[in-house]
DRENPA-3360 file (N, C-alpha, C; in nm, 2 decimals, always signed):
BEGIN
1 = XXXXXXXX = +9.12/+9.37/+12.73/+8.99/+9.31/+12.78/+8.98/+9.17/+12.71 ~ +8.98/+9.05/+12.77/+8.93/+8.92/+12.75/+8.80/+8.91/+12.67 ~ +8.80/+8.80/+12.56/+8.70/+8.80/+12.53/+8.55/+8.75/+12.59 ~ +8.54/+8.71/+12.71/+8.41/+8.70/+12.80/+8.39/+8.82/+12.86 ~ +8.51/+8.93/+12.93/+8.47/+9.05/+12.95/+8.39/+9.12/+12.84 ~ +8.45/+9.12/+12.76/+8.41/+9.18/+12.57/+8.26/+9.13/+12.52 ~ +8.24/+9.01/+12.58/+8.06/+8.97/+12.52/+7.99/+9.02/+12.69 ~ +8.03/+9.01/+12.78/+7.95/+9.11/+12.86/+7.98/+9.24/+12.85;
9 = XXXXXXXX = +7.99/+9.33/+12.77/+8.01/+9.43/+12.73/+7.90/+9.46/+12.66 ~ +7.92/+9.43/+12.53/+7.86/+9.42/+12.38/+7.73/+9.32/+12.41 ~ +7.66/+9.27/+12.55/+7.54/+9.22/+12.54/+7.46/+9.30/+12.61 ~ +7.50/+9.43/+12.66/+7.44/+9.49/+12.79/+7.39/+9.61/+12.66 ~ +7.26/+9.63/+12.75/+7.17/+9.79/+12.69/+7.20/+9.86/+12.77 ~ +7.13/+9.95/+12.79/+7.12/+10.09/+12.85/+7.05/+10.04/+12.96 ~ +6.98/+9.92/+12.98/+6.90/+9.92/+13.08/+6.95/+9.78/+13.16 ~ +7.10/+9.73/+13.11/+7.12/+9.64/+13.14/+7.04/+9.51/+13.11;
17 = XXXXXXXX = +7.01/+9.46/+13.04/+6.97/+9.34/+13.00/+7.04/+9.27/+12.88 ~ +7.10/+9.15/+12.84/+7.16/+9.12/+12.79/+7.15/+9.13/+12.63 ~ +7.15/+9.14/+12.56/+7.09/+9.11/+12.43/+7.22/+9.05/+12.28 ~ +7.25/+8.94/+12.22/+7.35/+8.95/+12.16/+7.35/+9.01/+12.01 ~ +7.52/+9.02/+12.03/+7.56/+9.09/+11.93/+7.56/+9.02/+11.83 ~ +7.45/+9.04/+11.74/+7.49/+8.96/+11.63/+7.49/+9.06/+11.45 ~ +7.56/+8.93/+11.31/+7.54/+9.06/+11.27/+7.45/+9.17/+11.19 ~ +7.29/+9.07/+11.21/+7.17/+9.16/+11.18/+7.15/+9.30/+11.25;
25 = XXXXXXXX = +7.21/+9.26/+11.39/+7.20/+9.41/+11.46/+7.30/+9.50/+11.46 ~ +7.39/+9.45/+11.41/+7.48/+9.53/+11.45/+7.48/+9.61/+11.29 ~ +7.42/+9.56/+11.16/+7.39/+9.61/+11.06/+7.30/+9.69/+11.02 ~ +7.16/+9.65/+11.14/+7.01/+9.76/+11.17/+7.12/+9.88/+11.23 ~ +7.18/+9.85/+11.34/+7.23/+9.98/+11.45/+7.34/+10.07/+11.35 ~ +7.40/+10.01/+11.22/+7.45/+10.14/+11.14/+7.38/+10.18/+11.06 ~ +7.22/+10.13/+11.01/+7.15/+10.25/+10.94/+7.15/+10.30/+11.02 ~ +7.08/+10.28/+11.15/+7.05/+10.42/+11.26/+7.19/+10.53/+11.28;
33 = XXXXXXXX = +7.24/+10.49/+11.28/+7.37/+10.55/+11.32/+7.39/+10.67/+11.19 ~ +7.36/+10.57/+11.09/+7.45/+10.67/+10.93/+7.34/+10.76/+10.93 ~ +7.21/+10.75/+10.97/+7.11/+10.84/+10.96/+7.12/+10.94/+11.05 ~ +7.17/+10.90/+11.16/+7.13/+11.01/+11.29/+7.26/+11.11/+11.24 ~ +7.38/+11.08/+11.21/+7.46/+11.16/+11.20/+7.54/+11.17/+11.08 ~ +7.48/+11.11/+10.98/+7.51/+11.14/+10.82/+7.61/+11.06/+10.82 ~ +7.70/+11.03/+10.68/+7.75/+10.92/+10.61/+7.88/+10.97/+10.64 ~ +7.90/+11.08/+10.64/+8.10/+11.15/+10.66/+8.09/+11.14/+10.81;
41 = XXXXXXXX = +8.00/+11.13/+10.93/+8.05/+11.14/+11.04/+8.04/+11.01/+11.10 ~ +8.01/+10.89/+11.01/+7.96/+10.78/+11.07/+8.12/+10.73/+11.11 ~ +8.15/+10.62/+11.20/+8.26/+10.59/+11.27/+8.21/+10.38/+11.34 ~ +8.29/+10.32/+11.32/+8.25/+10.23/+11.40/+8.26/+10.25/+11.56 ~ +8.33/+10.34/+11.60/+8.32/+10.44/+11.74/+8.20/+10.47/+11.79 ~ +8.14/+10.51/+11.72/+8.01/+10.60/+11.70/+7.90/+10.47/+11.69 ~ +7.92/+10.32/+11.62/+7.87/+10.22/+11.59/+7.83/+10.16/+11.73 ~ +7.97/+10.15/+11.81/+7.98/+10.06/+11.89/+7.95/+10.16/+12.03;
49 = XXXXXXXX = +7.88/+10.27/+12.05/+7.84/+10.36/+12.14/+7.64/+10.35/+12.14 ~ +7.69/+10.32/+12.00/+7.49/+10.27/+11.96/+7.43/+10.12/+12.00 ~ +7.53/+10.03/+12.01/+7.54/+9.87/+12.07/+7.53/+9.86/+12.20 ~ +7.64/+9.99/+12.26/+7.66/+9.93/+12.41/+7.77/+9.81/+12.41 ~ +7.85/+9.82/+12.31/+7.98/+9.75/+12.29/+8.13/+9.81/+12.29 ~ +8.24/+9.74/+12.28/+8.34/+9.74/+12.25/+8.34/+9.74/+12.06 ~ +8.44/+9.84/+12.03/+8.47/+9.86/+11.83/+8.48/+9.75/+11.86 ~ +8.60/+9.68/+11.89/+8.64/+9.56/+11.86/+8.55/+9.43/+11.87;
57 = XXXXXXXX = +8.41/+9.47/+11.91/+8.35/+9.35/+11.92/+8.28/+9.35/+11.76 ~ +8.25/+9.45/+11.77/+8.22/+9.49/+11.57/+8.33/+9.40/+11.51 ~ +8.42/+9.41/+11.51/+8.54/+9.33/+11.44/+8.51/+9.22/+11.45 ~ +8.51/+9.17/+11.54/+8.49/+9.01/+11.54/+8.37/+8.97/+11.46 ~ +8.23/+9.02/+11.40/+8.18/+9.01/+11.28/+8.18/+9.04/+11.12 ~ +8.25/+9.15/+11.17/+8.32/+9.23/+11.02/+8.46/+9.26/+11.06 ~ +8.51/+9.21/+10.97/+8.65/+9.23/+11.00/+8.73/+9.38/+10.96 ~ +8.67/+9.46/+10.89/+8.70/+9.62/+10.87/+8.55/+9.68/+10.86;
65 = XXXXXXXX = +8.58/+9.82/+10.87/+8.41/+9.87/+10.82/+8.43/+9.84/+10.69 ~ +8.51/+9.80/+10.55/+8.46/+9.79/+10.44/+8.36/+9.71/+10.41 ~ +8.38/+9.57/+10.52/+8.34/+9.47/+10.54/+8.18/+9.51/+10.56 ~ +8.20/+9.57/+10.67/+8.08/+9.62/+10.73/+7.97/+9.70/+10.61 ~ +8.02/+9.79/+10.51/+7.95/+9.90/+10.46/+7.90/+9.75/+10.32 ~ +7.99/+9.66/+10.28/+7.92/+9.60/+10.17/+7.78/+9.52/+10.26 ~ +7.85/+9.48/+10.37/+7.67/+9.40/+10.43/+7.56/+9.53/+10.43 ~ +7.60/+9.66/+10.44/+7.45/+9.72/+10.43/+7.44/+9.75/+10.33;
73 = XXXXXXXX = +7.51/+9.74/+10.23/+7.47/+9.74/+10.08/+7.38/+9.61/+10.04 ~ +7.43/+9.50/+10.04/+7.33/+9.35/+10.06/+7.25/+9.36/+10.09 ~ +7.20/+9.48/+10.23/+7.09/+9.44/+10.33/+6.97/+9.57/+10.24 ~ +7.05/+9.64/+10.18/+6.97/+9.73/+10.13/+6.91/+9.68/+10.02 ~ +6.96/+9.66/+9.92/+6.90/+9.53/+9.81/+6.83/+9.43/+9.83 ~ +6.85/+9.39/+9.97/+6.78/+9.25/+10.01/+6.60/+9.31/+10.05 ~ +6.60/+9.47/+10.07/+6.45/+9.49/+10.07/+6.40/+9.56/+9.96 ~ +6.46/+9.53/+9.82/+6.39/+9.58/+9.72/+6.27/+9.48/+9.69;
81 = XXXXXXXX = +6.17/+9.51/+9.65/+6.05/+9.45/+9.68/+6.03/+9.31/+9.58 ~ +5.96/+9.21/+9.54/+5.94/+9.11/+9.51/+5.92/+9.13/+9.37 ~ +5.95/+9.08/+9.23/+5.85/+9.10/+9.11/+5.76/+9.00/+9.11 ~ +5.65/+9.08/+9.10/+5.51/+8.91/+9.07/+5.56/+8.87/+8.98 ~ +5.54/+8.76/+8.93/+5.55/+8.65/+8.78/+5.48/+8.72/+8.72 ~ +5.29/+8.74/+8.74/+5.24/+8.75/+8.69/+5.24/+8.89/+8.56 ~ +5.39/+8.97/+8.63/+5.34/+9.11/+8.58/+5.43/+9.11/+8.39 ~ +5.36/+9.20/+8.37/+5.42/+9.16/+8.21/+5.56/+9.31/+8.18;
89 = XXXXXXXX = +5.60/+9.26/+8.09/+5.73/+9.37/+8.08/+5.65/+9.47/+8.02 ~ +5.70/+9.57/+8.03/+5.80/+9.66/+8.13/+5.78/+9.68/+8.26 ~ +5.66/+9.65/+8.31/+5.59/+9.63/+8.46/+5.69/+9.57/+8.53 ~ +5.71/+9.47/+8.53/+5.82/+9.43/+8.56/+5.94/+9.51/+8.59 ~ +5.99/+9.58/+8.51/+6.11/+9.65/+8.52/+6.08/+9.80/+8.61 ~ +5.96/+9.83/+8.62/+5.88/+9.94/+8.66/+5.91/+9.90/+8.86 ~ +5.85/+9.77/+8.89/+5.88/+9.73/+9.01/+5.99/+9.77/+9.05 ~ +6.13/+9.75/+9.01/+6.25/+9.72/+9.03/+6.31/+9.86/+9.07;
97 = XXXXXXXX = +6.30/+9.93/+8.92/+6.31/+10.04/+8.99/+6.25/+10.15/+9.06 ~ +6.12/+10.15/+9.08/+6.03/+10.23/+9.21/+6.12/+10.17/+9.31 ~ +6.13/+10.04/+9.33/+6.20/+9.97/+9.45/+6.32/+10.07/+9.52 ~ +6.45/+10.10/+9.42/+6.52/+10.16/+9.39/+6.53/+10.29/+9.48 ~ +6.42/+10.32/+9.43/+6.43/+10.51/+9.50/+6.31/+10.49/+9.59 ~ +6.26/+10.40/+9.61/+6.20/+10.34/+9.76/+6.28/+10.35/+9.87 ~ +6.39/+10.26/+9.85/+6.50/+10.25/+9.97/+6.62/+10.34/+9.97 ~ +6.61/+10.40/+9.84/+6.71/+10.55/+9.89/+6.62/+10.62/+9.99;
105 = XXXXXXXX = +6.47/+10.67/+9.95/+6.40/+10.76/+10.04/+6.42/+10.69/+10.19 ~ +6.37/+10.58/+10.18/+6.44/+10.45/+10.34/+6.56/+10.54/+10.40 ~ +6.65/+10.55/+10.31/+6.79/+10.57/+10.38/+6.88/+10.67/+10.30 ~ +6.81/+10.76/+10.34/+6.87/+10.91/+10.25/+7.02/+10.92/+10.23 ~ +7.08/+10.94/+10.37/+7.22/+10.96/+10.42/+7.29/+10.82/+10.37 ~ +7.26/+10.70/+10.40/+7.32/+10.61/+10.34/+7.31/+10.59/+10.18 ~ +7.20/+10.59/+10.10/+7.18/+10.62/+9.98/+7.29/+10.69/+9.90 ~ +7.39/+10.80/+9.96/+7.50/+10.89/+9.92/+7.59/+10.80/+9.89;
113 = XXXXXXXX = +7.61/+10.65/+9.95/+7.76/+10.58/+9.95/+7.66/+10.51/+9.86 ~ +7.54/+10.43/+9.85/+7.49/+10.31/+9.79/+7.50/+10.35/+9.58 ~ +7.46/+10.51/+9.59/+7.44/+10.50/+9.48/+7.59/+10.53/+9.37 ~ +7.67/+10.56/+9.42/+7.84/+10.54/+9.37/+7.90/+10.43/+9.40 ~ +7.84/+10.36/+9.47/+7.94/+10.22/+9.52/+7.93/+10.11/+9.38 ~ +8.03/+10.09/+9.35/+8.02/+9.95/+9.27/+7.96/+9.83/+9.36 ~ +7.83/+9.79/+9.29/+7.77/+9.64/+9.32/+7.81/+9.55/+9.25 ~ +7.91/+9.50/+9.31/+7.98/+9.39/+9.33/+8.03/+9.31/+9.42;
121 = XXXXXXXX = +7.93/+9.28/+9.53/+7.97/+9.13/+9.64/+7.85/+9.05/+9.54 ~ +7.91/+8.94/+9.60/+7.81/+8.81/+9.52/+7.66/+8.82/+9.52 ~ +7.63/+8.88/+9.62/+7.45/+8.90/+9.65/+7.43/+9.01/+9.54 ~ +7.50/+9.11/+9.58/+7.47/+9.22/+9.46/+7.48/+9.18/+9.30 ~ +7.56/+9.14/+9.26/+7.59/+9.06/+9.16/+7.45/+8.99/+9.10 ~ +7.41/+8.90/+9.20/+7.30/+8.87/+9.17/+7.15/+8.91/+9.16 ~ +7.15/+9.01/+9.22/+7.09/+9.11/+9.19/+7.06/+9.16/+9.07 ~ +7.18/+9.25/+8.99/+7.18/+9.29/+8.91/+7.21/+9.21/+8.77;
129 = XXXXXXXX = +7.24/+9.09/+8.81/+7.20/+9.00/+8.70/+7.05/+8.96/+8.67 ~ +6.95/+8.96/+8.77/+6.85/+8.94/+8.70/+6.76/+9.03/+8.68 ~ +6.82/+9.11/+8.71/+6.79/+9.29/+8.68/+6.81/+9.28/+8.51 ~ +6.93/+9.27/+8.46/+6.97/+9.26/+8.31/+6.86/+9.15/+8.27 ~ +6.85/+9.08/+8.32/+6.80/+8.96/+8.26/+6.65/+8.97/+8.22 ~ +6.60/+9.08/+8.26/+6.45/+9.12/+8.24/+6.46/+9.16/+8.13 ~ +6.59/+9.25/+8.03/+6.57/+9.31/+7.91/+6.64/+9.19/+7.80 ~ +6.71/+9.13/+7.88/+6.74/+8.99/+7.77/+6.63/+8.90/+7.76;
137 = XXXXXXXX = +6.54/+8.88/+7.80/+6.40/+8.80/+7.83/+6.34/+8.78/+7.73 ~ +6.30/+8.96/+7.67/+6.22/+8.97/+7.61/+6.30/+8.99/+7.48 ~ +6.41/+8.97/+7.45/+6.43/+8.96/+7.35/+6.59/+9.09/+7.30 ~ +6.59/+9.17/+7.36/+6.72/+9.27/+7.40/+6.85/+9.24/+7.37 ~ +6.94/+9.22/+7.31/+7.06/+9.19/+7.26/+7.19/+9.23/+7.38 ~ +7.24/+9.18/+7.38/+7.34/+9.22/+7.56/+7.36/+9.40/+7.55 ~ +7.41/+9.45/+7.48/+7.43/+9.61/+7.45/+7.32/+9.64/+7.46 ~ +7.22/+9.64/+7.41/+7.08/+9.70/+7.42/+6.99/+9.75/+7.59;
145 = XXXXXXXX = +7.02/+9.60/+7.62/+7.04/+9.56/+7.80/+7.06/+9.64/+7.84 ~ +7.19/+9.63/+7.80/+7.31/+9.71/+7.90/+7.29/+9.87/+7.94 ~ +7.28/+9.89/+7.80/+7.23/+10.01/+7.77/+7.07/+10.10/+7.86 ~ +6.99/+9.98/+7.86/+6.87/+10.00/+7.91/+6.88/+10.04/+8.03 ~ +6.95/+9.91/+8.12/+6.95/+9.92/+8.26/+7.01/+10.05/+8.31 ~ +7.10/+10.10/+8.25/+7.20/+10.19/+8.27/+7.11/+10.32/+8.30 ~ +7.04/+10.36/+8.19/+6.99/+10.48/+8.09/+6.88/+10.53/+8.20 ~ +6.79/+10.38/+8.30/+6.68/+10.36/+8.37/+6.79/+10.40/+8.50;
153 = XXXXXXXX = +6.88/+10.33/+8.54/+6.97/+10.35/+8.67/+7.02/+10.50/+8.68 ~ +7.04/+10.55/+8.56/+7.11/+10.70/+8.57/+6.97/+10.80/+8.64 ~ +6.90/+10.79/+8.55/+6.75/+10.86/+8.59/+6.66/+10.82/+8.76 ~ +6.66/+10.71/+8.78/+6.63/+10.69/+8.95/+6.73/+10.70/+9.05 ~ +6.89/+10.66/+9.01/+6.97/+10.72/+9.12/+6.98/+10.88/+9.09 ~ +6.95/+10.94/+8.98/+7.01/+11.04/+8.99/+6.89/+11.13/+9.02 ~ +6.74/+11.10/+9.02/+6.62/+11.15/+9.10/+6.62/+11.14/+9.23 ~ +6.66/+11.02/+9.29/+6.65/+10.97/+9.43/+6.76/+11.06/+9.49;
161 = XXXXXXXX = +6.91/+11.08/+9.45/+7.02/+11.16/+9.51/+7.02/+11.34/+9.49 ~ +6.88/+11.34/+9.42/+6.82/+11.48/+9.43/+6.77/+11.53/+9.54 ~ +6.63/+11.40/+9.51/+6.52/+11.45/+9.63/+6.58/+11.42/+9.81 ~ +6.73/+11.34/+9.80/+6.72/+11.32/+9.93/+6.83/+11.35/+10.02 ~ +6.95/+11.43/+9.89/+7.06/+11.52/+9.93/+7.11/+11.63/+9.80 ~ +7.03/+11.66/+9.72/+7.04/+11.69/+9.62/+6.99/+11.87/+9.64 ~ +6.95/+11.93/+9.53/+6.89/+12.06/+9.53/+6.80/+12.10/+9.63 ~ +6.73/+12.05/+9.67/+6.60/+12.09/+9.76/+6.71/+12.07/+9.87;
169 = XXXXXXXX = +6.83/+12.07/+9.94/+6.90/+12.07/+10.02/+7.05/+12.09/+10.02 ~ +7.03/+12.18/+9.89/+7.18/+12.24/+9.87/+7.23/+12.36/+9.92 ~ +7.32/+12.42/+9.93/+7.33/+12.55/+9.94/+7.27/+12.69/+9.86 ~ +7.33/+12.77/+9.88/+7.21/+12.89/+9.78/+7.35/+13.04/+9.77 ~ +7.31/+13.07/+9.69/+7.41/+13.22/+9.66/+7.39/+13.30/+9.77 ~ +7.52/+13.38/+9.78/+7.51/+13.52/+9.86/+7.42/+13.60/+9.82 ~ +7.41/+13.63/+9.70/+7.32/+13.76/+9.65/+7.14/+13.69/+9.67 ~ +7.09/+13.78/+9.74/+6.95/+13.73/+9.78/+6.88/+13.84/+9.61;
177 = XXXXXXXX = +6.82/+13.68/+9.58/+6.71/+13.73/+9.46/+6.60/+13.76/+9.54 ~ +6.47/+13.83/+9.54/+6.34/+13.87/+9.60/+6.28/+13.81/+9.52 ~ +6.11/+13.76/+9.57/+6.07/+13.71/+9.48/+5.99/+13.79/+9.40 ~ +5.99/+13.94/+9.41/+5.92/+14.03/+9.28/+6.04/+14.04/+9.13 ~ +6.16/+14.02/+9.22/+6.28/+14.01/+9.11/+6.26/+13.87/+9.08 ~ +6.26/+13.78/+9.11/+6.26/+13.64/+9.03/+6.14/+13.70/+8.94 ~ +6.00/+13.70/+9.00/+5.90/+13.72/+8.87/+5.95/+13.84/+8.76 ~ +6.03/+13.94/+8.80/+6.01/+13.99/+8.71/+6.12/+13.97/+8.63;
185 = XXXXXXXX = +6.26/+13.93/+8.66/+6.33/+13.91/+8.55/+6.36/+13.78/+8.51 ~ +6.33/+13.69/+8.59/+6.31/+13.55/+8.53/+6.17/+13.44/+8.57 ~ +6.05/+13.50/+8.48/+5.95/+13.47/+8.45/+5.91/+13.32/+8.49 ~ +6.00/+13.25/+8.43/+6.01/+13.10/+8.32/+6.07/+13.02/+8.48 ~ +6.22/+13.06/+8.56/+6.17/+13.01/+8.66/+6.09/+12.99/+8.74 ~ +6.00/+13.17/+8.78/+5.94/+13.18/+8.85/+5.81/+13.07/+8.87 ~ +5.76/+13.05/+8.75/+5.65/+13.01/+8.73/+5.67/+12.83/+8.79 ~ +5.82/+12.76/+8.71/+5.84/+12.65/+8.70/+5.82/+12.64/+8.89;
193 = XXXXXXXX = +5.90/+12.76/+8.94/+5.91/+12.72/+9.08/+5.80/+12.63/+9.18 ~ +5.70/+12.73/+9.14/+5.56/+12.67/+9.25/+5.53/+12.46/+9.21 ~ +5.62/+12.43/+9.12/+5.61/+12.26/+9.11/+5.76/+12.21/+9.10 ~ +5.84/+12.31/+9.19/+5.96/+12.24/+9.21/+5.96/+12.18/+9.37 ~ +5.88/+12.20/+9.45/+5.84/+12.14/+9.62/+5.83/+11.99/+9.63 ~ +5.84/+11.99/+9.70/+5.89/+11.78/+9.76/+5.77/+11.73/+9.70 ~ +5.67/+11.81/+9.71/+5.49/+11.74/+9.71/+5.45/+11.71/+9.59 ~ +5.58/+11.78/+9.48/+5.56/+11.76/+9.37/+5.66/+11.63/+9.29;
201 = XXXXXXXX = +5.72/+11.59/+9.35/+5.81/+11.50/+9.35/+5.79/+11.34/+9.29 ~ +5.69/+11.35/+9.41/+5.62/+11.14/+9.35/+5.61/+11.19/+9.20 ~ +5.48/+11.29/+9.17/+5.44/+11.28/+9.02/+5.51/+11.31/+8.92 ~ +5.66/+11.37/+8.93/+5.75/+11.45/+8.88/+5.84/+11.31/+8.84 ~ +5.82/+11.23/+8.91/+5.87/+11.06/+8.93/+5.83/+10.99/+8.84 ~ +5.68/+10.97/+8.86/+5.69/+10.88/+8.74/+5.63/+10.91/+8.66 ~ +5.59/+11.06/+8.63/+5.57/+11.11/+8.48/+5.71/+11.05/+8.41 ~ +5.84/+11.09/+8.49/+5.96/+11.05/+8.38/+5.98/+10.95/+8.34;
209 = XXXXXXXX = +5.95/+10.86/+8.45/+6.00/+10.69/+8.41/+5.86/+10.64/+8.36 ~ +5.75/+10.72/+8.30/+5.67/+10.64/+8.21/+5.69/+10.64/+8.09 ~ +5.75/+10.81/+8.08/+5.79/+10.80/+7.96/+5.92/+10.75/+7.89 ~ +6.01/+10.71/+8.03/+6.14/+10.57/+7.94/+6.06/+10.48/+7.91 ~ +5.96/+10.43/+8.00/+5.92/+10.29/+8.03/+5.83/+10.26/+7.88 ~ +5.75/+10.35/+7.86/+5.66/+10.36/+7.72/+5.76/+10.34/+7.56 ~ +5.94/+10.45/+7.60/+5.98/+10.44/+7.51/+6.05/+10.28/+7.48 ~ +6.09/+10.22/+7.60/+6.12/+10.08/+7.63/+6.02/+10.02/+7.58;
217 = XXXXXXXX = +5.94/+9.98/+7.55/+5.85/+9.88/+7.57/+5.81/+9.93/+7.41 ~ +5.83/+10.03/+7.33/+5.81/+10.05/+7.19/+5.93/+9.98/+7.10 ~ +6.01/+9.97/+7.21/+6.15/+9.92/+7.16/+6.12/+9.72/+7.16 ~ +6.06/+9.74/+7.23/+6.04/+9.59/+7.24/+5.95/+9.52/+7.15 ~ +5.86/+9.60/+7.11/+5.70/+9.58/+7.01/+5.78/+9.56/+6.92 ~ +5.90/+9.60/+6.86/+6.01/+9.61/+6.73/+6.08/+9.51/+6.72 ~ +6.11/+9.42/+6.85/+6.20/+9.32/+6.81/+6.20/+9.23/+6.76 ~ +6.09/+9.16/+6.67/+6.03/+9.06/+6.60/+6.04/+9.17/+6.42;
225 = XXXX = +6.02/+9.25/+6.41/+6.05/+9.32/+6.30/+6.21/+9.32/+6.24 ~ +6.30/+9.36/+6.37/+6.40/+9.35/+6.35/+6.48/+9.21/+6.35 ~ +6.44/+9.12/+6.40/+6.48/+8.98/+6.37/+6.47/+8.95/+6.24 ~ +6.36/+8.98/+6.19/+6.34/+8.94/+6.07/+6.40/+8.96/+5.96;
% end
């Protein structure tokens, strides 16, 4: 197929009207995609059936899907929300990451590749450079940082890859427990159970990260002590 056949291909909808291929859409049409049919079934096949294109017309903006999967990593980062000036630390750092498990909940199924992917294209990069740069600010020593960011990243990707492919959506044993058998020979679950439900989740959220955020920010009250 010629490439004029190929752009009247890849501009036509379902309803026939033109629309072009460019690569904001064609980056919106693989969240939809990774979401409708999860992250192991996704396909630029499957991509280019969601367009009303030719794969190959995908190619001609991304030149592989790797290409492809780091733009929706960028694009995913690109809507972590704004920090005000105004806000004082650790608020600051508090924005960043709610932001975080914001746009995992956004994008459940994609979230599975975002939160193991090394961020490293240049946008991401930059990102998380002034991500660090919130704990070198106030005074944080590069290891301390490093440390912080990490300690904070381990706890919201690894909440967010809970609540959104995690336990509340895993498999379950052969042996059926009853729930008179849970209460009666394991008590201590039973009880914890009735605040293990999704509804309990937001609070479950940031009961935890107030209390990094409280321990952070004690750490910070100290760094004029320890200078000294």
């Amino acid at each position: 197929m010629g490439r004029s056949s190929m752009s009247e291909a890849e501009n036509k909808t379902g309803k026939g009207a033109r629309v072009p291929l460019t690569p904001d859409r064609i980056v919106e049409a693989a969240f939809q995609v990774i979401e409708e049919v999860g992250l192991d079934e996704f396909s630029t096949r499957k991509l280019a059936l969601k367009l009303h294109c030719e794969a190959m017309s995908i190619y001609h903006h991304f030149p592989s899907k790797a290409h492809l999967m780091d733009a929706l990593v960028d694009s995913t980062l690109a809507d972590l929300p704004p920090v005000p000036d105004d806000l004082p630390f650790p608020e600051r750092v508090r924005v960043i990451f709610v932001g975080f498990r914001a746009v995992g909940l956004k994008r459940p199924s994609f979230f599975q590749f975002l939160s193991v992917h090394r961020l490293n294209t240049p946008f991401a990069l930059t990102v998380l450079d002034r991500i660090i740069a919130e704990f070198r600010i106030v005074g944080f020593d590069d290891r301390t940082a490093a440390h912080l960011f990490r300690m904070l990243g381990y706890y919201v990707m690894g909440a967010t890859l809970d609540e959104t492919n995690g336990y509340a959506k895993g498999g379950t044993s052969v042996q059926v427990i009853t729930e008179d058998d849970l209460r009666r020979d394991y008590p201590n679950v039973s009880a914890a159970g009735a605040y293990f439900s999704a509804e309990n989740w937001d609070a479950i959220f940031h009961r935890g990260l107030n209390i990094l955020l409280s321990e952070i920010e004690t750490l910070a009250r100290e760094l004029p002590a320890r200078k000294a």
